[in-house]
N, CA, C and O atoms as a GROMACS GRO file, in nm:
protein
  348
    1UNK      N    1   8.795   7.564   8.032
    1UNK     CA    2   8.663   7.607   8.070
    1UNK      C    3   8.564   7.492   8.059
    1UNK      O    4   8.475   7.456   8.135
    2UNK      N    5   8.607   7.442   7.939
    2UNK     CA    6   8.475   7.299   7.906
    2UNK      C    7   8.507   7.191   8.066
    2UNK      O    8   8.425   7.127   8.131
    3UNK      N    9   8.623   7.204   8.083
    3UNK     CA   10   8.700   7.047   8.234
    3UNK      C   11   8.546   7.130   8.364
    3UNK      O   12   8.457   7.067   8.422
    4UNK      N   13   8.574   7.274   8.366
    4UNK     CA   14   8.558   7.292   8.487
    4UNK      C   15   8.389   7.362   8.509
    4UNK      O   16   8.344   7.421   8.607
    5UNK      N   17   8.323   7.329   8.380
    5UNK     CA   18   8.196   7.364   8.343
    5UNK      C   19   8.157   7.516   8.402
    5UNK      O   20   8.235   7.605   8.436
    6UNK      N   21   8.007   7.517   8.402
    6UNK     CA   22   7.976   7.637   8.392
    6UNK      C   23   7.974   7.628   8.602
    6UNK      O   24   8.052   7.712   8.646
    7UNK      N   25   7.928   7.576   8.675
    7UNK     CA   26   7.941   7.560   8.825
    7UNK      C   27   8.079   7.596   8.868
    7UNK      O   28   8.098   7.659   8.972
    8UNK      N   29   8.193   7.548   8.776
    8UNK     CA   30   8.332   7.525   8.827
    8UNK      C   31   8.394   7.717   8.806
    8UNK      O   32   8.454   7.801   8.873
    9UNK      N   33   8.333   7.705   8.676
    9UNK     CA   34   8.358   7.885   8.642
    9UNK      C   35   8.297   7.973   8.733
    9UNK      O   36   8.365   8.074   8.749
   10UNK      N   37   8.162   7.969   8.818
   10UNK     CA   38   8.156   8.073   8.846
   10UNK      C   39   8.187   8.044   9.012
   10UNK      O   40   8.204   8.135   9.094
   11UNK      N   41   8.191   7.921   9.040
   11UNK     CA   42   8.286   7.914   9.203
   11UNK      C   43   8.454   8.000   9.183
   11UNK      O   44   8.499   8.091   9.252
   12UNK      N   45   8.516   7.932   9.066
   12UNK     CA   46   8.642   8.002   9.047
   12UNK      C   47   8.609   8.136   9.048
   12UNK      O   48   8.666   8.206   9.131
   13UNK      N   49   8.510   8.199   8.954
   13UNK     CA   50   8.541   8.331   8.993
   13UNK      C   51   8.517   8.394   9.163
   13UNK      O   52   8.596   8.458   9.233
   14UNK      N   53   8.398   8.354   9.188
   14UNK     CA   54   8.412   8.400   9.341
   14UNK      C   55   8.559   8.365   9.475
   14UNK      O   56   8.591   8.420   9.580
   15UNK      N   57   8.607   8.262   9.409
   15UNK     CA   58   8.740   8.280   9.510
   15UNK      C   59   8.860   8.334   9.415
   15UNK      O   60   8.967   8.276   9.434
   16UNK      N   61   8.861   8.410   9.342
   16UNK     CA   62   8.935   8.496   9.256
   16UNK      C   63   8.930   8.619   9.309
   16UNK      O   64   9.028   8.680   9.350
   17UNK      N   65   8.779   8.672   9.310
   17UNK     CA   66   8.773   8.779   9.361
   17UNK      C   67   8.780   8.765   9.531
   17UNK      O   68   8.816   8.866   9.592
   18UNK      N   69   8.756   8.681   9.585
   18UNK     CA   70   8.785   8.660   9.762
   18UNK      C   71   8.956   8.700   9.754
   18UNK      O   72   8.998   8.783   9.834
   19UNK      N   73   9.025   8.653   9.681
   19UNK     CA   74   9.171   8.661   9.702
   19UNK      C   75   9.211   8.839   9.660
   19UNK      O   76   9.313   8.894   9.701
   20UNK      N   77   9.146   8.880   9.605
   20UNK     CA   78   9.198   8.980   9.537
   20UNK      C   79   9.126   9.086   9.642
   20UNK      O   80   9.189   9.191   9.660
   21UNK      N   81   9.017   9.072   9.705
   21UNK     CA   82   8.975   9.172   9.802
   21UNK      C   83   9.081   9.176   9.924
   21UNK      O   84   9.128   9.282   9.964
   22UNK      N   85   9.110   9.063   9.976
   22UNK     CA   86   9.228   9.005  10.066
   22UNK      C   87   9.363   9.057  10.032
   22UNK      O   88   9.419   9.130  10.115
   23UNK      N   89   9.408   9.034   9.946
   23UNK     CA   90   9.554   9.080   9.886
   23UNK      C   91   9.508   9.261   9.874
   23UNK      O   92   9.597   9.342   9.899
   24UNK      N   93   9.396   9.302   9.844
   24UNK     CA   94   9.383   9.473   9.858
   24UNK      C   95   9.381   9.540  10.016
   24UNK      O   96   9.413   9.648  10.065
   25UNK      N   97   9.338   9.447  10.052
   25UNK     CA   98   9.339   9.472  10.217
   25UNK      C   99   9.453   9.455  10.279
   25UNK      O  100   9.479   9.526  10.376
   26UNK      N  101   9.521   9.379  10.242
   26UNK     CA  102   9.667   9.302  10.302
   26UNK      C  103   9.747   9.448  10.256
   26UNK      O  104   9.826   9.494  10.338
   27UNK      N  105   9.730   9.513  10.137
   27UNK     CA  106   9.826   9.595  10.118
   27UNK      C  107   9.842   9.707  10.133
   27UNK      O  108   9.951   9.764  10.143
   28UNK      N  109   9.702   9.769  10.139
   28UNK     CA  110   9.638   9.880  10.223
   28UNK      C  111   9.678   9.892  10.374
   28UNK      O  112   9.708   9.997  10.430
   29UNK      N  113   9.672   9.766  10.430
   29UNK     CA  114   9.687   9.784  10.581
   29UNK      C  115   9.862   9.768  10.637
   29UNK      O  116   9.913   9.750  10.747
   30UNK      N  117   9.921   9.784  10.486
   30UNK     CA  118  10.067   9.812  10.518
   30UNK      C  119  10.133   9.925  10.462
   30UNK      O  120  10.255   9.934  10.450
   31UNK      N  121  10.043  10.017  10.425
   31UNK     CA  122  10.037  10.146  10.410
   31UNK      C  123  10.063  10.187  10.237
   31UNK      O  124  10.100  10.299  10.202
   32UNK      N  125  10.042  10.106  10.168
   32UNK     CA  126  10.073  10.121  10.000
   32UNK      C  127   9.882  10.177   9.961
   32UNK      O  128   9.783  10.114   9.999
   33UNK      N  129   9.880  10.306   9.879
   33UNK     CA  130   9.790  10.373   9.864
   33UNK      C  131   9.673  10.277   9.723
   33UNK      O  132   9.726  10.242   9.618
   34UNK      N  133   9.579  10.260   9.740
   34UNK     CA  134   9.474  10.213   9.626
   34UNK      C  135   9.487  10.380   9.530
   34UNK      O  136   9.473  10.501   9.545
   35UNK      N  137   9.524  10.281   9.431
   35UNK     CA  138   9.507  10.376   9.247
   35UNK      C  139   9.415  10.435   9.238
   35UNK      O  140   9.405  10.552   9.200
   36UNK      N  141   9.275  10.311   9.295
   36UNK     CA  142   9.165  10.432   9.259
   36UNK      C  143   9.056  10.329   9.366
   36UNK      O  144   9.004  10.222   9.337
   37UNK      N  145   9.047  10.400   9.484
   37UNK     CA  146   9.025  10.379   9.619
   37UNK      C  147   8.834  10.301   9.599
   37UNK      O  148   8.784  10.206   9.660
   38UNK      N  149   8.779  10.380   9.502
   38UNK     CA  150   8.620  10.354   9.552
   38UNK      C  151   8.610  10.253   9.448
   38UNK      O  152   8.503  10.191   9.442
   39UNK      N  153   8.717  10.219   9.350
   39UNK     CA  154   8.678  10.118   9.299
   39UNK      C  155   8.656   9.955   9.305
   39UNK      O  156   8.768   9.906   9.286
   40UNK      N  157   8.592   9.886   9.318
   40UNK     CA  158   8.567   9.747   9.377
   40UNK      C  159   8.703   9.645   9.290
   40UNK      O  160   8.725   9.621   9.171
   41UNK      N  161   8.774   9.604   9.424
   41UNK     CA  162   8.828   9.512   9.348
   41UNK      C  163   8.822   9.359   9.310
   41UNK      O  164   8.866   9.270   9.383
   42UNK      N  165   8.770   9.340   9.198
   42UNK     CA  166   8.702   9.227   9.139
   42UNK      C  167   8.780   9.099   9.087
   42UNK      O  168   8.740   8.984   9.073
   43UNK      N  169   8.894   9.151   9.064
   43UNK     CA  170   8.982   9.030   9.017
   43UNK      C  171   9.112   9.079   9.011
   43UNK      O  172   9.209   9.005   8.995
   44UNK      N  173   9.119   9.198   9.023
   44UNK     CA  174   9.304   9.276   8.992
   44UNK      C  175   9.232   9.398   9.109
   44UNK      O  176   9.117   9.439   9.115
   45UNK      N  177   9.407   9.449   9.233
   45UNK     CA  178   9.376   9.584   9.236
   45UNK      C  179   9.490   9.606   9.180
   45UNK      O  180   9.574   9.522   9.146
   46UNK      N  181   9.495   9.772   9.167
   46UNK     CA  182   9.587   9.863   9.149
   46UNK      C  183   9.634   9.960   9.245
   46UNK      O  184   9.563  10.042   9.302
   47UNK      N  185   9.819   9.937   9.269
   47UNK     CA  186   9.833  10.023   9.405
   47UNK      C  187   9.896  10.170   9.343
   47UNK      O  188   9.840  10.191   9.236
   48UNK      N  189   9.967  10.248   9.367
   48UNK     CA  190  10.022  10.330   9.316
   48UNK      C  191  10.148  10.400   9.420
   48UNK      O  192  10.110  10.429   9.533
   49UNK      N  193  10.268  10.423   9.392
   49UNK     CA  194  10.380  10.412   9.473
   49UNK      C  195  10.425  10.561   9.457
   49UNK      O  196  10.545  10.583   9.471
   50UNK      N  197  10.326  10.683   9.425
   50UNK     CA  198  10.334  10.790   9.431
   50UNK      C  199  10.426  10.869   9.559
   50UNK      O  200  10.498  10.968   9.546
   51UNK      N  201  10.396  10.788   9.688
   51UNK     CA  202  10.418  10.832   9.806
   51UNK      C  203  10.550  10.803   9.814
   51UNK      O  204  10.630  10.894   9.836
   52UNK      N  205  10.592  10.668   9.796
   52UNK     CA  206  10.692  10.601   9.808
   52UNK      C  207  10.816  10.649   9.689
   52UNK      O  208  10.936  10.623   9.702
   53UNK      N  209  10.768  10.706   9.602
   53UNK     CA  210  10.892  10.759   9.456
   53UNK      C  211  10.917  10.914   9.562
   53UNK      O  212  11.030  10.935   9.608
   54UNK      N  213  10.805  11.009   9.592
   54UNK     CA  214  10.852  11.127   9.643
   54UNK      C  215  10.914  11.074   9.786
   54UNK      O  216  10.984  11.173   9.806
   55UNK      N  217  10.933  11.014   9.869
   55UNK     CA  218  11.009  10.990   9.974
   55UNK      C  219  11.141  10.877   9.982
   55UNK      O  220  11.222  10.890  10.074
   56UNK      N  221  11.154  10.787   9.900
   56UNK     CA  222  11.245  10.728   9.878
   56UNK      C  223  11.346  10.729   9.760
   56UNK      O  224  11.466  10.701   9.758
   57UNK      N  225  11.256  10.772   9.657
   57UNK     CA  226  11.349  10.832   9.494
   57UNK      C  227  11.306  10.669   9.465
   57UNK      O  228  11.412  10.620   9.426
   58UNK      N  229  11.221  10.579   9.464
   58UNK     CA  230  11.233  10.450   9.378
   58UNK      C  231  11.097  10.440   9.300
   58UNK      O  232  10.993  10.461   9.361
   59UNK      N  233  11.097  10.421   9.217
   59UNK     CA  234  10.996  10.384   9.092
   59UNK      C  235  10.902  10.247   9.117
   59UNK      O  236  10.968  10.169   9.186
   60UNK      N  237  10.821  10.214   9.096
   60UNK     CA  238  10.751  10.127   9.062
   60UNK      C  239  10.816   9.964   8.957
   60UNK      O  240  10.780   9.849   8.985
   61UNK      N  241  10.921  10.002   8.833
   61UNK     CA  242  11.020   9.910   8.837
   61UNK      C  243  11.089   9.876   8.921
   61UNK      O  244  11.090   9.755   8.941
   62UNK      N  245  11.171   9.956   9.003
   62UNK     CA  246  11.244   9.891   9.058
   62UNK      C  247  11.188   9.807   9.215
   62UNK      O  248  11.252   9.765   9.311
   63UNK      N  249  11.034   9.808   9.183
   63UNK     CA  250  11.008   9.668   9.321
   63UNK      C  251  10.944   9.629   9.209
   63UNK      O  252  10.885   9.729   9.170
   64UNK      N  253  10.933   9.582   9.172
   64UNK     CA  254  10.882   9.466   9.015
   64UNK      C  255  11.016   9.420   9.045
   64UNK      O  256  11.023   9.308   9.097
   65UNK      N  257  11.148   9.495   9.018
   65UNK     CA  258  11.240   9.415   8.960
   65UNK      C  259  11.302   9.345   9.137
   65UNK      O  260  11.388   9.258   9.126
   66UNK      N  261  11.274   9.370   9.239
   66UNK     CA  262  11.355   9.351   9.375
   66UNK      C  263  11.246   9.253   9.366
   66UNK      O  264  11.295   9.145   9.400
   67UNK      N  265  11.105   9.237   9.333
   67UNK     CA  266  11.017   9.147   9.388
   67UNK      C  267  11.106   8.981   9.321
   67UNK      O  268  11.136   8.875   9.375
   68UNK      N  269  11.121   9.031   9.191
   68UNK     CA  270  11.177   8.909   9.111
   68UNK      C  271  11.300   8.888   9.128
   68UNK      O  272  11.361   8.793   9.079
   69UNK      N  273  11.353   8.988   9.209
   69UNK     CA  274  11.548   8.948   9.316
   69UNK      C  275  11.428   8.795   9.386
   69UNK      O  276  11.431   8.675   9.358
   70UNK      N  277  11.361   8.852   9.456
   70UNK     CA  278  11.306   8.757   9.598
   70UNK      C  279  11.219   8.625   9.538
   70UNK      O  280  11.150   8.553   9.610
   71UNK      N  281  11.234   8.609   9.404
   71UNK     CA  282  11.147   8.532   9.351
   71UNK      C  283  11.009   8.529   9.302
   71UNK      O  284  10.973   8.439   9.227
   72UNK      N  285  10.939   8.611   9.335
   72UNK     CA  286  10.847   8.634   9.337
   72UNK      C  287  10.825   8.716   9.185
   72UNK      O  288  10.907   8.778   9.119
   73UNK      N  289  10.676   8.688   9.158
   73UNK     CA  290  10.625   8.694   9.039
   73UNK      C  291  10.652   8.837   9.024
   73UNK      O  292  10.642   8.888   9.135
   74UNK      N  293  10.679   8.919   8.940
   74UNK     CA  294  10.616   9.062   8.950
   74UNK      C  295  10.536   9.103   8.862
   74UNK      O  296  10.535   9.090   8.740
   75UNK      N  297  10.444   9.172   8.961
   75UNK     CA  298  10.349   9.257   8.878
   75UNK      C  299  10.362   9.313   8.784
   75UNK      O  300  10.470   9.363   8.753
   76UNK      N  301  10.228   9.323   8.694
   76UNK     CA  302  10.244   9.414   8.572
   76UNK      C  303  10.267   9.577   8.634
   76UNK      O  304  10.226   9.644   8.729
   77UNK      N  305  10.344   9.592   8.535
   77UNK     CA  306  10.315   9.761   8.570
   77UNK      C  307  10.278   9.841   8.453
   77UNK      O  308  10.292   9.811   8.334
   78UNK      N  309  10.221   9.967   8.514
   78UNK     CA  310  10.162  10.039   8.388
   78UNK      C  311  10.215  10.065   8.362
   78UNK      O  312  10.316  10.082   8.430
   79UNK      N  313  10.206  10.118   8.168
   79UNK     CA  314  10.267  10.151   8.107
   79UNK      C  315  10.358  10.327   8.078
   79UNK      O  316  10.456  10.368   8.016
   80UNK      N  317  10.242  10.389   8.173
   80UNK     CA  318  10.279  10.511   8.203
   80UNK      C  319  10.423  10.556   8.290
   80UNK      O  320  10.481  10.664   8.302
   81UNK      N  321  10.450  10.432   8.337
   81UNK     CA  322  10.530  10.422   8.463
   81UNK      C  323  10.660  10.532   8.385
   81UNK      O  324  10.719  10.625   8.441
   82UNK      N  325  10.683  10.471   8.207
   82UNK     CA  326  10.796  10.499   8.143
   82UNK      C  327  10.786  10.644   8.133
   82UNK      O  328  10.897  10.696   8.118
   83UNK      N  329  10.695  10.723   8.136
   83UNK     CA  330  10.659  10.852   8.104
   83UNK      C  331  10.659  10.950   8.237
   83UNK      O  332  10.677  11.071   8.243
   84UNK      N  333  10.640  10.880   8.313
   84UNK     CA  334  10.623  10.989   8.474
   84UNK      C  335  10.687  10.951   8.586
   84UNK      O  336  10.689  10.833   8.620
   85UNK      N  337  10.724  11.011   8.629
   85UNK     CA  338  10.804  10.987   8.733
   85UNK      C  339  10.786  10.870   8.848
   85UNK      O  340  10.879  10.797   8.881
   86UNK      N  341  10.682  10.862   8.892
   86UNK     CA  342  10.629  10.754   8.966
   86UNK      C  343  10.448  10.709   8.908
   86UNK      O  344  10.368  10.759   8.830
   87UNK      N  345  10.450  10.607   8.985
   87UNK     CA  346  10.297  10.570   8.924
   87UNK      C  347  10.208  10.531   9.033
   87UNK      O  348  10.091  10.500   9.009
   0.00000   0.00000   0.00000
C-alpha cells in the first residue's frame, strides 16, 4: 500500500471494481443467476447454481473442482454449499 500510495489505491480500486462489474455481466449474459441481483457489485459478485443443481444434479463443488481440472483458479464457495443441496 505504502509502493502504490494513496492515488495508486484508489485508481486500483476503481479498475477492481470495472473488472468485477464486467466478469458479473459476462456471467449473467451466459445465463448463471446473480445471488443477490440488486446488489452492486463492488469488488466480488456472487452467482448461485440453484438452477443448474435442480437440472443437472451438480453442486457448486463440483465446477470449483472441473474449473481447477481446466486450470483455472477456483472460486471460493460458500460455506453453506456443505449443508444444502445446491447454492
Amino acid at each position: 500500500m505504502r509502493l502504490l500510495g494513496r492515488d495508486g489505491m484508489v485508481r486500483g480500486r476503481g479498475i477492481r471494481h470495472a473488472q468485477c462489474k464486467l466478469s458479473d455481466e459476462a456471467t449473467a449474459s451466459r445465463g448463471f443467476e446473480a445471488a443477490y441481483p440488486a446488489r452492486r457489485a463492488s469488488h466480488e459478485f456472487i452467482i448461485t447454481l440453484k438452477r443448474e443443481n435442480r437440472l443437472y444434479h451438480i453442486t457448486a463443488m463440483d465446477v470449483a473442482k472441473r474449473l481447477l481440472d481446466y486450470g483455472f483458479h477456483a472460486p471460493t464457495t460458500y460455506f453453506r454449499c456443505w449443508c444444502l443441496n445446491a447454492c
